[in-house]
C-alpha positions as CSV (number, residue, x, y, z in Angstrom):
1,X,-39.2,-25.9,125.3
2,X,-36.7,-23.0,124.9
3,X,-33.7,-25.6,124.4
4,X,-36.2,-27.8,121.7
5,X,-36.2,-24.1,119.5
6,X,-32.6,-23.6,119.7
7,X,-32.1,-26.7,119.0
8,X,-34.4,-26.6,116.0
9,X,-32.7,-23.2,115.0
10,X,-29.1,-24.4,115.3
11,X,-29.8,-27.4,113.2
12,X,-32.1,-25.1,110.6
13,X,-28.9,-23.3,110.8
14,X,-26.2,-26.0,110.3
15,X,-28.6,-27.4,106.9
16,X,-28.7,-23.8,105.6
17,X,-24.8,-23.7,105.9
18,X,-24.2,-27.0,104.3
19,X,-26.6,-26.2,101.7
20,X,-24.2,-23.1,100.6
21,X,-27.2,-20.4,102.0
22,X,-29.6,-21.6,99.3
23,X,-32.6,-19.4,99.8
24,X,-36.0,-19.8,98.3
25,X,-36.2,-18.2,94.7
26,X,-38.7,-14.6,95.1
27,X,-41.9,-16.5,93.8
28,X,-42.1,-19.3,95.9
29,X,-40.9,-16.9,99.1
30,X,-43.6,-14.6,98.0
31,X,-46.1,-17.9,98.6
32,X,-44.5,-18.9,101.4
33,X,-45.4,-15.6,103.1
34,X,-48.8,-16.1,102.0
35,X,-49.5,-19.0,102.9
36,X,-48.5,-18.4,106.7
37,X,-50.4,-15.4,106.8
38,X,-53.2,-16.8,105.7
39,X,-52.3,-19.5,108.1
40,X,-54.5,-20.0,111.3
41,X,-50.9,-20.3,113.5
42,X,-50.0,-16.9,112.0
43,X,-49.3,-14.8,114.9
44,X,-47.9,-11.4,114.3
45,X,-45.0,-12.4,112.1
46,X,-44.4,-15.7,113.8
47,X,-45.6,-18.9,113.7
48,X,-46.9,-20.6,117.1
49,X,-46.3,-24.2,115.9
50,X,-42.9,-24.2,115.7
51,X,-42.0,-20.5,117.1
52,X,-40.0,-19.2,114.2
53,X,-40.1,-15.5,112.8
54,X,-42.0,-16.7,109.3
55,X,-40.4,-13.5,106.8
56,X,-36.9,-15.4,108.3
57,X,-38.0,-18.7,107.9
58,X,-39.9,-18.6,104.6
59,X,-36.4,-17.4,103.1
60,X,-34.2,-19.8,103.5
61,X,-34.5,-22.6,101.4
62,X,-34.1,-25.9,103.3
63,X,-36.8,-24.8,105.5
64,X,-40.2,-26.1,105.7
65,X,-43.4,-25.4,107.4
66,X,-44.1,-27.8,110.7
67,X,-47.7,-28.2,109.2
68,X,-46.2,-29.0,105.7
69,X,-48.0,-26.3,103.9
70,X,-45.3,-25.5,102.4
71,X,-41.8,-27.4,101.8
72,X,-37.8,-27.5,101.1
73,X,-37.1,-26.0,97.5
74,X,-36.0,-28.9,95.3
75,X,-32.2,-27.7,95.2
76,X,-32.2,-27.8,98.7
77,X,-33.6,-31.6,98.8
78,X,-31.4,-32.1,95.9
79,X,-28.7,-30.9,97.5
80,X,-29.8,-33.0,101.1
81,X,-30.5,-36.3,98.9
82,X,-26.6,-36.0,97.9
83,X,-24.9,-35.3,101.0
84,X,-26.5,-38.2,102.2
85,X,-25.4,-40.5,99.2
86,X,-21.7,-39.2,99.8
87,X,-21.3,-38.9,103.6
88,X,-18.7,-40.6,104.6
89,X,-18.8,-43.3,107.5
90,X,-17.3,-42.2,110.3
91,X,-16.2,-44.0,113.3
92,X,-18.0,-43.8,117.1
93,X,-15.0,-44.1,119.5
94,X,-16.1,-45.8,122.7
95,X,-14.0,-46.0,125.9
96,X,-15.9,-48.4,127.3
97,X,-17.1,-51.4,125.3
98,X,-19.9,-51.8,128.0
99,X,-21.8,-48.7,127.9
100,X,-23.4,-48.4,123.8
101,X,-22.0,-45.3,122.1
102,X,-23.9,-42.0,122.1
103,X,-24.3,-39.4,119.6
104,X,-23.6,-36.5,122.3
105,X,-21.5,-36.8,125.1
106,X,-23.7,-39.4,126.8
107,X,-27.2,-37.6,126.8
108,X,-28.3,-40.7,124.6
109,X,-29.4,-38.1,121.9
């Protein structure tokens, strides 16, 4: 469970990085926080769905609540929808033509 929230946080993290640190604009981080602590997960400061601190998580912009009461600003989707228009292609290189290509270094995830 612990290695599922780092996990979660390192790619919240990575999209937060990639999205050049967009953060939610004051009004709709203002109803973020409201929303969550009105929530019935609200559990002093964090959320126990998805375990993240809610004042940290409410800021940054390409994050979303697990429940979807709340989600992505629209310059972070923007911003999502076209990275995923321009990514480039990249290669897998595989050793051996017998065992199919992982993403990580033959977990299979």
């Amino acid at each position: 469970m612990i290695y599922d929230r780092i996990s979660q946080f390192m790619h919240s993290m990575k999209d937060f990085a990639k999205s050049g640190f967009e953060v939610a604009k004051p009004e709709e981080f203002q109803k973020r926080l409201t929303t969550c602590s009105n929530c019935e997960h609200y559990n002093n400061g964090m959320c126990d769905v998805c375990g993240c601190v809610i004042i940290l998580k409410a800021k940054i912009g390409c994050e979303e609540c697990p429940i979807k009461k709340w989600t992505k600003t629209e310059d972070c989707e923007k911003f999502l929808e076209d990275e995923k228009k321009n990514k480039p292609k990249i290669p897998v290189f595989n050793p051996n033509p017998n065992i199919p290509p992982y993403k990580c270094g033959g977990c299979g995830k």
